[in-house]
N, C-alpha and C positions, 0 to 999 in steps of 0.2 A: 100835460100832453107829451107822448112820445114823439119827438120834433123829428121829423124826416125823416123817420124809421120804418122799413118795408113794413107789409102791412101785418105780415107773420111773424115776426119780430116783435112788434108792437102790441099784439095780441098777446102771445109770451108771456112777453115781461111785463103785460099791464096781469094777466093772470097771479101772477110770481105775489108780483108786488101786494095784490088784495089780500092773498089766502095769508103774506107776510103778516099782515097788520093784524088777521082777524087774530093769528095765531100769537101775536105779541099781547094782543088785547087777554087773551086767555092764561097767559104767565109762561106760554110754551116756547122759551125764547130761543133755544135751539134748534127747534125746528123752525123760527119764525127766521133764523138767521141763513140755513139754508134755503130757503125760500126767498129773500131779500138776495142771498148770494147770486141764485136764478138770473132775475129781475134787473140785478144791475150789469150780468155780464152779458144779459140778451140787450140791454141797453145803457149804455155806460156811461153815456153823455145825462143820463136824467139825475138831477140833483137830489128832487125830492127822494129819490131809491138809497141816493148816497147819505141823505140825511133821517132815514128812516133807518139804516143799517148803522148809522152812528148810536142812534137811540137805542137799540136793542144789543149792541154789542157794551153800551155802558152798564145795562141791565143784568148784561154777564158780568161785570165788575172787568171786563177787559177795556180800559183806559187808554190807551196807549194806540190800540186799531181805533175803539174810537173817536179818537180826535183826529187818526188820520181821515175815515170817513167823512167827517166835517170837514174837515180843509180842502176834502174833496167835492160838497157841495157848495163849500163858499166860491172856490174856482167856476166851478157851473155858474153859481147863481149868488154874484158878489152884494145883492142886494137885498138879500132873506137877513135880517136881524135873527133868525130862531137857529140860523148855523152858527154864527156868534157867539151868541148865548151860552148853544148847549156847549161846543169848543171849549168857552171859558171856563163852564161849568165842571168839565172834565179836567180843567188842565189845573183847578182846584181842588179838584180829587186827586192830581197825581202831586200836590203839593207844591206845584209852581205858580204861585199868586203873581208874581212880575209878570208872565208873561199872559198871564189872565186878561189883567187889567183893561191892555189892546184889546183884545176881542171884547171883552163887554164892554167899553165906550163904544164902541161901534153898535153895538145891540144897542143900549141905550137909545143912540142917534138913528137909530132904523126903528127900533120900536121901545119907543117914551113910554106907551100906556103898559106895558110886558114888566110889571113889579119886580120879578126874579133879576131879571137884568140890575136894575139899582142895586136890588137886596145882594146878588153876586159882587156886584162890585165893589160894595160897600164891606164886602167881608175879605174878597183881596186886597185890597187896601191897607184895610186890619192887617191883615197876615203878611204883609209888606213894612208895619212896624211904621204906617202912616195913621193915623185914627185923627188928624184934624181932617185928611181927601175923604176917610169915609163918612165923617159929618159932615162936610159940605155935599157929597153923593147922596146921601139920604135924605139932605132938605132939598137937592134940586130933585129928586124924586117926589116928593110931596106935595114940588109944585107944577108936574103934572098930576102925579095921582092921589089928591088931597085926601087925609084920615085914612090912606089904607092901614092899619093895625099895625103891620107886618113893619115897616117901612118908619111907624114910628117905635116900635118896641127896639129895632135894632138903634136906633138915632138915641134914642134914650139909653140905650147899654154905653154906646161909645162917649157920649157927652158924660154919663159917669165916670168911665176908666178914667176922665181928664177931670174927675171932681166938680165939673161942671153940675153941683147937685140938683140946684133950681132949676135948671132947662133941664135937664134926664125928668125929673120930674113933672114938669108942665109934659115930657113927649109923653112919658108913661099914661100919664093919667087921661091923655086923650085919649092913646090907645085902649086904654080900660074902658072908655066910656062908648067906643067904637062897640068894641068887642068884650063885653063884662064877663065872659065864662072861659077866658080865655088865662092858663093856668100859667105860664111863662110870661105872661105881662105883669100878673098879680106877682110874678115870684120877684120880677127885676123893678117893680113900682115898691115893695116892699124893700129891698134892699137898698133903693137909693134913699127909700125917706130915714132909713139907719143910718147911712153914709154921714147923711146931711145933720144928725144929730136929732132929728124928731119924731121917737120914738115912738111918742103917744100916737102919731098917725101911722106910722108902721105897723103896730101892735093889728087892728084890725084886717088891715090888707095880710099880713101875716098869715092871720086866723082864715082868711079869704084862699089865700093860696094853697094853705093846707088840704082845704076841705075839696077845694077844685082838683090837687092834684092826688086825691085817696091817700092822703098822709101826708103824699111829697116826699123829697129827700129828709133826712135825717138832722142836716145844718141846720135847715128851717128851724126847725122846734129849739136850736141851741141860739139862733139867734132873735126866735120869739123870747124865748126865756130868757137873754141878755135884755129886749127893751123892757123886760116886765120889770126887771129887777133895776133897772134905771129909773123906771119912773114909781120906783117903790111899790111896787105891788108883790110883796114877797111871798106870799103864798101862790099866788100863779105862778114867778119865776119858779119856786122850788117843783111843785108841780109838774109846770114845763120841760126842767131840766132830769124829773125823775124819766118821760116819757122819749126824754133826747136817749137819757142812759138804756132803757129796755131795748131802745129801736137800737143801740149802738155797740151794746156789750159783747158781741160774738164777732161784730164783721171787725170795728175795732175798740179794743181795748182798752186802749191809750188815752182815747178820744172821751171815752165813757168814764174812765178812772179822772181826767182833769174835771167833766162834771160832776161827780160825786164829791169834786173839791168844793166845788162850786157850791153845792146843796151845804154840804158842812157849813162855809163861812156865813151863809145866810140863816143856816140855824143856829148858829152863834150870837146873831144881832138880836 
């Protein structure tokens, strides 16, 4: 609602504000931005213009207006978690995770069921050089929004980084079973069960995450061809590690001459 606004004013900027949205929906964000500019100076008290003009100025990668346009609807409208949010959101785009944080507990506390809010805050957190706050942010996120994928794929990375390999594992493997075609769970379910030393389960998630992601990065296959060659299957490791060097020889050199080292010692055994 334009709250108290004559009645041609209100008409205006409710104009403004539609043609903004259609035209943000279309990718046309500088026009959608003049048209939001409209809408919020024919009405300047409405929040939602000021949180719609945050959203499309982030779209410009202009960071900085928008989080002033958030702080501009939180002022309006101190009880919308989605100004929250998007604020934090941006203010981890502009590399300030500290002051992130604030704003997504609030999001959190306004809107629990809203995933991004945890998964945001769980990743300032991180970037705060805290990774015990972002594991506990992503189990109390779980225990509103149980088995969302997202939520345990990141709880399983950070329970990794702290070698916690059993629990990264039990999160991964949910998330895998949530979501089985999902390419970055397979990648970081495969790397914990290396972490942890067992290989032989890696080996196929490996093979899994490869195929999900049309190759994948290039590690992969160096560190499929390390568990092959652990659990003695030396023909697959060499194999593996020829298909590491083709994918690696031109981007780098380096990387691809130490597996060629690699290939040698195993055809020396």
């Amino acid at each position: 609602m334009w709250l108290m606004a004559p009645a041609g004013l209100a008409d205006e900027a409710d104009a403004h504000y539609r043609l903004a949205k259609t035209l943000r929906a279309e990718g046309r964000y500088e026009e959608a931005l003049a048209e939001i500019d409209l809408a919020v100076a024919a009405r300047p008290s409405y929040a939602q213009g000021h949180l719609t003009r945050g959203s499309i100025l982030r779209r410009l990668a202009r960071y900085d207006d928008a989080l002033r346009a958030f702080k501009s609807a939180i002022a309006l409208e101190p009880k919308d978690g989605r100004a929250y949010g998007l604020a934090g959101a941006v203010l981890l785009r502009l590399d300030r995770p500290k002051e992130a944080i604030k704003y997504l507990k609030t999001a959190t506390e306004l809107e629990p069921t809203h995933s991004n809010h945890w998964l945001n805050l769980g990743v300032a957190y991180r970037r705060s050089k805290n990774n015990e706050a972002a594991i506990a942010t992503y189990r109390r996120g779980l225990k509103v929004i149980p088995n969302d994928p997202r939520l345990l794929n990141n709880l399983g990375v950070a329970l990794r980084k702290e070698r916690r390999y059993d629990e990264a594992i039990q999160a991964l493997e949910q998330a895998l079973a949530v979501d089985p075609y999902d390419v970055e769970v397979a990648r970081n379910l495969a790397i914990a069960y290396r972490g942890a030393k067992r290989c032989k389960e890696a080996i196929p998630i490996y093979i899994k995450a490869l195929e999900l992601g049309d190759g994948g990065p290039p590690d992969l296959l160096f560190d499929l061809a390390s568990c092959y060659e652990k659990v003695g299957q030396t023909k697959m490791a060499i194999a593996t590690f020829e298909r590491y060097i083709k994918a690696t020889q031109e981007r780098d050199p380096e990387a691809a001459e130490r597996a060629r080292r690699a290939v040698q010692n195993l055809q020396r055994r």
